[in-house]
C-alpha positions in Angstrom: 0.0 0.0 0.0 1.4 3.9 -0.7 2.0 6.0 1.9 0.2 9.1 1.5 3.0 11.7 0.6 2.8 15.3 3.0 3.0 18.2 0.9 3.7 21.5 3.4 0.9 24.0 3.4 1.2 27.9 3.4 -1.0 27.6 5.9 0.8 26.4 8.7 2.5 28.9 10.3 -0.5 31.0 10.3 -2.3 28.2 11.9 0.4 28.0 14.3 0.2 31.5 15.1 -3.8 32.4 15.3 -3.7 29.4 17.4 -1.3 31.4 20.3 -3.7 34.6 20.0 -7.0 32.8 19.6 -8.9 30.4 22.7 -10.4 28.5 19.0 -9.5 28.1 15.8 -12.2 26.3 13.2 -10.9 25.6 9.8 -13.4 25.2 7.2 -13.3 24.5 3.7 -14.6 21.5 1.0 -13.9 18.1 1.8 -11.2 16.3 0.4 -8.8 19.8 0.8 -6.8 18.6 3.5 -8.0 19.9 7.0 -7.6 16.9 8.8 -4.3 15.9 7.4 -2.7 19.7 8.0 -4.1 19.9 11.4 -2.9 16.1 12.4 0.6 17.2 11.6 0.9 20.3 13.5 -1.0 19.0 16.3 1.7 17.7 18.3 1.6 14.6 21.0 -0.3 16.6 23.7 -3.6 17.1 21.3 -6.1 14.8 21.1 -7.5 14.0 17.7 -11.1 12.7 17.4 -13.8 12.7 14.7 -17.4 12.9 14.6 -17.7 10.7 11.4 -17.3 8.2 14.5 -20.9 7.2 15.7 -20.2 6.8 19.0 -18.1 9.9 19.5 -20.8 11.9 17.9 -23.7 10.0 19.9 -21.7 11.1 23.1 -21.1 14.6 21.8 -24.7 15.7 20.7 -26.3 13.8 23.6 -24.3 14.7 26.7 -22.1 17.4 25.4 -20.6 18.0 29.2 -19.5 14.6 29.4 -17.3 14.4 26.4 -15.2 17.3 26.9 -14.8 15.7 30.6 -13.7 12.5 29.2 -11.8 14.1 26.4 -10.6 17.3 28.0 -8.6 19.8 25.7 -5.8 20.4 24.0 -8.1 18.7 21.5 -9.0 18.7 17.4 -12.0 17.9 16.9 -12.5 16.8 13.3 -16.3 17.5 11.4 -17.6 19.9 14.7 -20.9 20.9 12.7 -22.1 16.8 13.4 -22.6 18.0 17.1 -23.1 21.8 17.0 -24.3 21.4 21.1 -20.4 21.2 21.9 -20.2 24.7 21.1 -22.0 26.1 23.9 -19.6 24.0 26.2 -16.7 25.1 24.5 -17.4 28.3 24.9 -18.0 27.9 28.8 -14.6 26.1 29.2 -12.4 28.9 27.3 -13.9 31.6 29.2 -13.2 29.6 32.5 -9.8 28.9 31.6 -8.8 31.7 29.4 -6.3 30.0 27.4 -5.4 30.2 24.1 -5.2 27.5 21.1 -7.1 24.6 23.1 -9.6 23.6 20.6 -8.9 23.2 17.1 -11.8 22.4 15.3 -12.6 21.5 11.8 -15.9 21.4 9.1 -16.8 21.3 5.6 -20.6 21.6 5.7 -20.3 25.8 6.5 -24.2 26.6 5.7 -25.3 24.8 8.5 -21.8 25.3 10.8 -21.3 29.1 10.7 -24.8 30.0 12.7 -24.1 27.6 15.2 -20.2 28.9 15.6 -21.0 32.7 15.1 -23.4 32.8 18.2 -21.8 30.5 20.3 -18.0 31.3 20.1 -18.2 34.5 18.7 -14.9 36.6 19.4 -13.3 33.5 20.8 -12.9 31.5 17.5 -9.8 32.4 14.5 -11.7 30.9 11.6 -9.5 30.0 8.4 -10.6 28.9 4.8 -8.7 25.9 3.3 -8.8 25.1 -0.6 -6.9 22.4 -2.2 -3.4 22.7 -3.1 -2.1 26.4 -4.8 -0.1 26.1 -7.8 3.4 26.7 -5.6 2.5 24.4 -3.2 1.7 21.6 -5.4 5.2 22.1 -7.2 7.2 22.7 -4.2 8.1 26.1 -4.8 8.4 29.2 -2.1 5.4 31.4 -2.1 5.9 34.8 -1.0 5.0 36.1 2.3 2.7 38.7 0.0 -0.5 38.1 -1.3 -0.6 38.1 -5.5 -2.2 41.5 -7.2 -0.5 44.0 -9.5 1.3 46.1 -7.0 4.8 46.3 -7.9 5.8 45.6 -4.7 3.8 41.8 -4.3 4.4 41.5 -8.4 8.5 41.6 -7.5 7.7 39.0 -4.7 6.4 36.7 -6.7 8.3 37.8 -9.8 11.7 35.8 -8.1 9.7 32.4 -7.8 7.8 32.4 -10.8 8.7 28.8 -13.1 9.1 28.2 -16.9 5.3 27.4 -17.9 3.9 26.1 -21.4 0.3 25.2 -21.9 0.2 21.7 -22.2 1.5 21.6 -18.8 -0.5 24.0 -17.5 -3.6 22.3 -18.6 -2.6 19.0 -17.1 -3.0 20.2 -14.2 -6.0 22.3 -14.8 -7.7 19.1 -16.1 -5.9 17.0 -13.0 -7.2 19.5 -10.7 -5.6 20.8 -7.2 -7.1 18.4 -4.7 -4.1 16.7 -2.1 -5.5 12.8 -3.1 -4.5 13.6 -7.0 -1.7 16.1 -6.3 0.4 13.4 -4.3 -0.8 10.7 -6.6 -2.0 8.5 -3.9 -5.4 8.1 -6.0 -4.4 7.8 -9.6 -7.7 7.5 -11.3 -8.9 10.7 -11.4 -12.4 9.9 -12.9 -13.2 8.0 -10.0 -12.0 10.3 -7.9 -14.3 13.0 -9.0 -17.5 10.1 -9.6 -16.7 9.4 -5.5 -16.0 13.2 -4.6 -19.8 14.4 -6.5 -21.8 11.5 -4.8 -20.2 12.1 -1.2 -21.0 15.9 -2.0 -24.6 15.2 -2.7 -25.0 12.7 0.2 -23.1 13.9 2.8 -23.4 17.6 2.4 -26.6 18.3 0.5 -29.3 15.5 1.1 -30.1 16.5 4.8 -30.9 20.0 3.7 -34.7 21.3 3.6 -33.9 23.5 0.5 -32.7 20.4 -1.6 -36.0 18.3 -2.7 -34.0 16.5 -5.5 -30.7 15.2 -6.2 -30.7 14.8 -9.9 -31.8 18.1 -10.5 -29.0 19.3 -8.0 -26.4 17.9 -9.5 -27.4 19.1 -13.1 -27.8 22.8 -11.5 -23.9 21.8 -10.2 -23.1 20.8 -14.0 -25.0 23.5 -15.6 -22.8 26.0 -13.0 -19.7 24.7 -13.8 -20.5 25.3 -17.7 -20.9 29.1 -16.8 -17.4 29.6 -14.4 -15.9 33.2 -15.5 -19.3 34.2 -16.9 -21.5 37.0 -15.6 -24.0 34.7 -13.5 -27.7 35.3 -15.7 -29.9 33.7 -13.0 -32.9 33.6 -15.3 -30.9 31.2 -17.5 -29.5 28.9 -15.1 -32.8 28.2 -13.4 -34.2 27.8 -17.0 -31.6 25.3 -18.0 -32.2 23.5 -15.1 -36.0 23.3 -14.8 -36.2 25.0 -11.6 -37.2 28.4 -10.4 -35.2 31.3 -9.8 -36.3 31.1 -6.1 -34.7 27.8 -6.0 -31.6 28.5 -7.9 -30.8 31.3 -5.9 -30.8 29.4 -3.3 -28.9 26.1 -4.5 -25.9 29.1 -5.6 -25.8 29.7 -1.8 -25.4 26.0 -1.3 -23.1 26.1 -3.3 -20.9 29.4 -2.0 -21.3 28.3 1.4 -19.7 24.7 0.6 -16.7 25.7 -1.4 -17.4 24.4 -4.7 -18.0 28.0 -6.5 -17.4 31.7 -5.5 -19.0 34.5 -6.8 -17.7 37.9 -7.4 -19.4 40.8 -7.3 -19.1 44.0 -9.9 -17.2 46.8 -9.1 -19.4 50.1 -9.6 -19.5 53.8 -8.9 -23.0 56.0 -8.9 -23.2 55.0 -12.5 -25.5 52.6 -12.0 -27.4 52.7 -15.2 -24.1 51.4 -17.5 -23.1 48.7 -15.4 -23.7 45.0 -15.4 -24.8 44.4 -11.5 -25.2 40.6 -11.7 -22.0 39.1 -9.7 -19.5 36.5 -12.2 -19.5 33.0 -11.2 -15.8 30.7 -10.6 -15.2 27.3 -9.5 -12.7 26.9 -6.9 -11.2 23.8 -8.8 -10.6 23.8 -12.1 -10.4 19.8 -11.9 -13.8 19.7 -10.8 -15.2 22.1 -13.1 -13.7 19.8 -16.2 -15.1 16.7 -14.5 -18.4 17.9 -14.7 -18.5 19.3 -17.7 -17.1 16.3 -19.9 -13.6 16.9 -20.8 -11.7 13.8 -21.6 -8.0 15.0 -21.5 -6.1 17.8 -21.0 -5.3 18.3 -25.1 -9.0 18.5 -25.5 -9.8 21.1 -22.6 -7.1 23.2 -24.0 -8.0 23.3 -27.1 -11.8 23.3 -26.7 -14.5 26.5 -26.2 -14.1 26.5 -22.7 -10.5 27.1 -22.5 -10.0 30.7 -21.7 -12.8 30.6 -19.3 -11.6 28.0 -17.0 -7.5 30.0 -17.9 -9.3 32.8 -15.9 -10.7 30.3 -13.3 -7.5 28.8 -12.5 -6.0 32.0 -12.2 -9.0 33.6 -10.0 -8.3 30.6 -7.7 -4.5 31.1 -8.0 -5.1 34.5 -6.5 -7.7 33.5 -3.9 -5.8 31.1 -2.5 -2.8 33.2 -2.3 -4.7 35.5 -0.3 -6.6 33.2 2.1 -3.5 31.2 2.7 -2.3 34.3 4.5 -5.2 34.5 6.3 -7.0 37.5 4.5 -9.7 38.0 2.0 -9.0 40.2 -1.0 -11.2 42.9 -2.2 -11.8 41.7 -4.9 -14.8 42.4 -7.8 -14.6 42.6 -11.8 -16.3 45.4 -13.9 -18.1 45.0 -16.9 -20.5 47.6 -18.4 -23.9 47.5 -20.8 -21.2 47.9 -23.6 -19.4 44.6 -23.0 -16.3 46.3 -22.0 -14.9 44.2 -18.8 -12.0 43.9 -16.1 -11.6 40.2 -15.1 -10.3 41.8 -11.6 -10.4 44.7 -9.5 -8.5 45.2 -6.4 -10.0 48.0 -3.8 -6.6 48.3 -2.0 -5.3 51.5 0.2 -7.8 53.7 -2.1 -6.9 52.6 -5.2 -8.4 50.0 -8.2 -5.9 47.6 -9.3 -7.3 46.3 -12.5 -5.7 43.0 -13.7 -6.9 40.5 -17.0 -6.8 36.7 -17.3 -5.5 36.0 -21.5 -4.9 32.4 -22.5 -2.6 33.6 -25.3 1.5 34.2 -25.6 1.7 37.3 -27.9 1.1 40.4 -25.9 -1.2 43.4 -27.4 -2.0 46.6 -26.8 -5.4 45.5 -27.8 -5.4 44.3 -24.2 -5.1 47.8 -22.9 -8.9 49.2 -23.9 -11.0 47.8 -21.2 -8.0 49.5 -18.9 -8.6 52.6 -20.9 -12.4 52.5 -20.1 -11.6 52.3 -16.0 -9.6 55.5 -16.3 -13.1 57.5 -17.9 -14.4 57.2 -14.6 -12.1 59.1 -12.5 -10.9 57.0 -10.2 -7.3 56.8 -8.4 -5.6 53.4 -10.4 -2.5 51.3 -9.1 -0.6 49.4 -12.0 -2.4 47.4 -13.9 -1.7 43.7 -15.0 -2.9 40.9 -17.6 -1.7 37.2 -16.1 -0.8 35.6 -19.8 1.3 32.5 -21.7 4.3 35.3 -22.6 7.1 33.6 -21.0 8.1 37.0 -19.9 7.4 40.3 -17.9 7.0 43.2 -20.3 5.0 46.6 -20.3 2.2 47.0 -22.5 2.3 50.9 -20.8 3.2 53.2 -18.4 0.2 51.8 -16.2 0.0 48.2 -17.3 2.3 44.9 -17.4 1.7 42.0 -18.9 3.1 39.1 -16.7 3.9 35.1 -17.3 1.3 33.2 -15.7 4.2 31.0 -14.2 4.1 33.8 -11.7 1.4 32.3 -10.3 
């Protein structure tokens, strides 16, 4: 049998840290990302480790919460914490007797039905991190900056010194391959299966138990039907007509969706103009792997040459950037802008009262064609940091005084 090989996470020292300033920390994010295994390795020989996907131990838990922590008193990680949500009350009662830092570490993947429980019961006593699967950098081994990636010079240069020699066959392996630890390490090698096991757990696990959720089918067809529109402006009407339900009820399966990790949506960037611009927020997958899965792309070769190429480019690097962000503990803020016109910005940045404007293009010869839609932020009168278009140029070079184009081995 394979050992399971441990790839270091960006994460850990901010674990590490939070964990020292914080009486909780919860780490959340989709299943199969890794929570378990990063936590396990920096828990040490003092912390307990139990899960609540044992029966018992979550019999115990939901039914005489008091005991549990007696028999199982902390330093503790406790793996799956939204299977007993009546531990948090007790958890909270213990840290603000004792007063110490980092003694539960808790962990969940089903956030739409965790993050009520955890917001009023441990509210300023819990650090609460997001987890995606592997980044780019730490799939390949390579150092990722202490800065989070946008177009400031600054974070650019960081990055800049680590970037790696990228073509796009192999960038599309691993868009195809996807970023989850099972099919990064190789310890499951058949990545159809992988994805076939991954959806049905999903749907069982995470969705079946929910009111909102009457049928399955249909669910996973709206979960298809999504992942055909990642780094599209999100038309709701549409996507409830595709999938035969209302726009109620689509609506509503997007927040199951958001909440769970599989998509993120990203809202426009507007100033009192409201009548020229597009309010309806873009829709991304958070793994490109998945996104392919679903929507029936048999190899790499034929996702990168096939219609959805550049939108699932941008995808990859949207999540690139996300994770880049969240791995330091932050949230970006982050929108696109697109008006009635068509004229759009993949990315804008709000940062220290500026816009920072930056384009996803799946092609290797730069143009100054690629400098209109930047042209079209400046009518509005706005202060702009440097702008940037994430490309196949092998390269840094400027397109302007204002704009760079820059490899997207930066990422």
């Amino acid at each position: 049998m394979a050992v399971k090989k441990y790839i270091p996470r960006t994460l850990e020292a901010d674990i590490l840290d939070m964990s020292e300033q914080f009486k909780v920390l919860l780490l959340t994010g989709p299943r199969q990302a890794g929570k378990t295994t990063l936590l396990r390795r920096l828990c040490g020989e003092k912390r307990k480790y139990l899960s609540l996907d044992d029966i018992l131990l979550r019999e115990t838990a939901s039914q005489d919460p008091r005991l549990f922590l007696q028999d199982h008193p902390p330093p503790v990680l406790i793996d799956e914490i939204q299977y007993a949500p009546q531990l948090l009350p007790y958890i909270k009662m213990h840290v603000d007797e004792t007063q110490r830092t980092g003694e539960f570490w808790l962990t969940g993947s089903q956030q739409f039905q965790m993050m009520r429980n955890v917001s009023e019961s441990l509210a300023g006593r819990v650090c609460i991190i997001d987890l995606l699967g592997f980044s780019s950098r730490e799939s390949d081994g390579r150092e990722t900056p202490g800065l989070p990636f946008f177009s400031e010079p600054e974070h650019v240069a960081a990055w800049l010194e680590s970037a790696r020699t990228l073509e796009k066959p192999e960038l599309f392996e691993e868009i195809w391959r996807g970023w989850w630890p099972d099919l990064v390490t190789g310890a499951v090698r058949e990545r159809a299966r992988f994805y076939e096991a991954y959806v049905r757990t999903y749907l069982e696990r995470d969705v079946r138990d929910l009111e909102q959720v009457g049928d399955l089918i249909v669910f996973q067809q709206f979960l298809t039907a999504c992942a055909a529109r990642t780094g599209q402006v999100l038309n709701l009407s549409a996507l409830a007509r595709d999938t035969g339900v209302t726009v109620k009820t689509a609506k509503r399966w997007l927040s199951i969706l958001e909440a769970s990790y599989q998509v993120k949506l990203v809202q426009p960037w507007y100033r009192n103009i409201g009548k020229r611009m597009v309010k309806s927020p873009k829709l991304y997958f958070l793994d490109t792997g998945l996104c392919a899965y679903l929507t029936l792309w048999s190899d790499s070769k034929t996702l990168a040459a096939g219609a959805m190429n550049g939108a699932i480019f941008e995808t990859w690097v949207f999540a690139e950037i996300l994770k880049s962000w969240w791995n330091r503990g932050r949230n970006p803020g982050l929108y696109y802008y697109r008006d009635k016109d068509g004229k759009e910005i993949d990315f804008i940045f709000d940062w220290n009262g500026r816009l920072w404007p930056m384009e996803a293009k799946l092609a290797a010869n730069p143009s100054r064609e690629w400098l209109r839609p930047f042209k079209t932020l400046e009518r509005h009168g706005v202060p702009l940091g440097m702008g940037a278009v994430i490309c196949m140029y092998p390269d840094r070079i400027s397109l302007s005084d204002n704009v760079t184009a820059l490899p997207a081995g930066i990422l």
